[in-house]
C-alpha angles and dihedrals in degrees: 000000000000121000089235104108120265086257096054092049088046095050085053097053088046087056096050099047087048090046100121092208090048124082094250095115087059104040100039117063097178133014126208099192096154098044089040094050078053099047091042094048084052089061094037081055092042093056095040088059086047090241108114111177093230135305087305105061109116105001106131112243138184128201123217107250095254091077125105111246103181108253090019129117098235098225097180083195100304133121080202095064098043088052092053081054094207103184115221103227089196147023110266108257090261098045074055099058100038097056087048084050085057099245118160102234103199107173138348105244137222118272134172103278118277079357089270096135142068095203097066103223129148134193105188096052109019128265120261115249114241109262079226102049121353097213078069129104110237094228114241167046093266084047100152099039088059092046084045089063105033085058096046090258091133130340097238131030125201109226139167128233121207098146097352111309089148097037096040094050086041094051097042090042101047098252141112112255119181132205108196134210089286105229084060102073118052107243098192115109089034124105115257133238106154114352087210104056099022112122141150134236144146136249127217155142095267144029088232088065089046106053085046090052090045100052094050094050090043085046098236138131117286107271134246118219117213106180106226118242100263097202102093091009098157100222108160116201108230109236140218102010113042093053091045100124106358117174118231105253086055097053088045093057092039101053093044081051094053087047090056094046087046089052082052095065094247120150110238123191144187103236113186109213104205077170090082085059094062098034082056094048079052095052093052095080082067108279128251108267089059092048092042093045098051088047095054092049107019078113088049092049088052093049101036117354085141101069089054127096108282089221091048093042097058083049092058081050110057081068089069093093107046115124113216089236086061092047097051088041095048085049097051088047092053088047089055092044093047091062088039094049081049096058102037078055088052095096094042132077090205144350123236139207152122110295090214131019091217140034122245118307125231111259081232092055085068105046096108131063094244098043097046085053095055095049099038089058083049097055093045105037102089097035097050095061085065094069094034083063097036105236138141120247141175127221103218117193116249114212103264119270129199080001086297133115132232137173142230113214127211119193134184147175125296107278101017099101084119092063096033083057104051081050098049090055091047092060088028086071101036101056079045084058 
């Protein structure tokens, strides 16, 4: 973190989310100024006395606004759930960590409403402008905690992944965004969207953050990254799906990636994924989000269906006509293709590949039903099969193109975050040289 004081760097986060030319009024959705000045002067206290409470106390942070803050409505992004004014009676388990941590939370930020969407609009809220270019969607669904960091409006942002809603933001808005083995981070007192593929993770401009961030919400010790020797480094580039499709300032920033990475001495590989064959003959019984979602608001649809998104709402509903049979049999498949993916990952230290196929789209290119559809599926096609196979993966920021960002994505095994981390830095460090 800076040498400023926790204060300092808090003050300039508040005036830039006040800031009425900024895009504050659209990313963040509630601002804790006064808890967060006395949370901010504690750590300021804390380091003072020498005695810091771990690499957390005092960055400024900001939670996705489907988390439970205890006496708060959780909107998740929808005027639907703050009219129903459900109270939180608690902080979710990882607000909860990260105050005891001693991070600063400034704001909840703006999300995709219930987090069902890659693009990142809201209609409700607004939808945050790109940092890049403002006529961008920010890429979601924690849309406005990647703009809030990207714009100096905290310096991490809580965020949740289902099908990408850390990696997709991080990647769109130049920053790193991590999913983590899932079983390692406590979901409870966060929104749901699929309680099978739900996870948390942070977003940040660097690994370092984000493993910091990550081992205080997994309760675990602060990490210590140890950047892998990149020189013989096994990553294998998965092959067929993930470049279907790929735009052109995507495939400019990825090859020149994949040239530095080759200079380095790592060993790079083709790896064909017939996997992907067999997770998309799964998901066409109608996929998980879409069934756990329906089952968490079919009241709601009936109340008030109307008040939702119109795009998030056609994707609950597409849940309304899951058998049981299909769903168990959808859950033992995946089961089945999680050990298999395990053991395909066994002879490489990580896989690669591009976090997203496309850049970020104009605000104005998904403005209809059928093209937000389309654009939506690109942007989540090649992170989603992350959390269908239950890995962990890193969003690493490409150089910009065309004034654009785009991401690298390194995944690995279940369990492994320690190891995908101390990669991550490493490459982190050598496309920054």
């Amino acid at each position: 973190m800076s040498k400023a004081s926790a204060r300092d760097r808090l003050e300039q986060a508040l005036t830039r989310i006040a800031d009425p030319t900024g895009e504050g009024r659209r990313a963040c959705l509630t601002i804790y100024a006064d808890t967060a000045r006395a949370a901010a002067d504690a750590a300021d206290a804390r380091a003072k006395a020498g005695q810091p409470v771990g690499p957390l106390d005092g960055a400024i942070v900001s939670i996705k606004d489907l988390y439970d803050v205890a006496g708060e409505v959780t909107r998740a992004g929808s005027r639907v759930l703050a009219e129903e004014g459900l109270v939180a009676a608690a902080d979710a388990p990882v607000v909860k960590r990260l105050r005891a941590a001693g991070a600063v939370i400034v704001a909840k930020t703006n999300m995709s409403e219930f987090a069902f969407s890659g693009v990142g609009t809201n209609p409700h809220f607004g939808t945050p402008g790109n940092p890049f270019d403002r006529s961008r969607v920010p890429g979601g669904s924690t849309s406005g905690g990647a703009v809030a960091v990207a714009d100096g409006m905290c310096e991490i942002a809580l965020g949740t992944d289902t099908g990408g809603s850390t990696r997709i933001p991080a990647a769109l808005c130049g920053l790193v965004g991590w999913k983590p083995s899932k079983q390692r981070v406590p979901t409870e007192g966060a929104f749901p969207l699929s309680f099978t593929l739900d996870s948390i993770g942070p977003m940040a401009k660097s690994v370092a953050e984000c493993a910091q961030a990550d081992a205080v919400m997994a309760g675990e010790a602060a990490p210590v990254l140890v950047p892998a020797p990149l020189a013989g480094l096994r990553l294998g580039i998965w092959q067929g799906m993930p470049f279907e499709g790929i735009d052109a300032t995507v495939s400019a920033a990825w090859s020149a990636a994949m040239g530095r990475l080759g200079q380095a001495g790592v060993r790079l590989s083709d790896e064909d994924m017939p996997l992907v064959a067999d997770m998309m003959q799964v998901n066409a019984k109608g996929g998980f989000s879409p069934a756990e979602s329906y089952a968490i608001h079919h009241e709601r649809l009936k109340r008030n269906g109307a008040g939702i998104d119109p795009n998030v709402r056609a994707r609950i509903e597409r849940g309304a006509g899951m058998s049981a049979v299909d769903y168990i049999d959808m859950a033992e498949a995946r089961r089945r293709l999680v050990r298999a993916m395990d053991a395909r990952l066994s002879s490489l230290d990580a896989l690669v590949l591009p976090t997203t196929a496309i850049v970020a789209p104009k605000i104005a290119e998904v403005a209809t039903t059928d093209d937000f559809g389309r654009k939506n599926a690109m942007l989540l096609r090649n992170t989603a099969s992350i959390n269908f196979f239950d890995l962990c993966a890193i969003s690493l920021p490409l150089p910009p193109r065309d004034g654009l960002s785009s991401g690298l994505m390194l995944v690995g095994r279940n369990g492994h975050d320690r190891r995908v981390f101390d990669i991550a830095a490493a490459i982190e460090k050598w496309l920054k040289t």
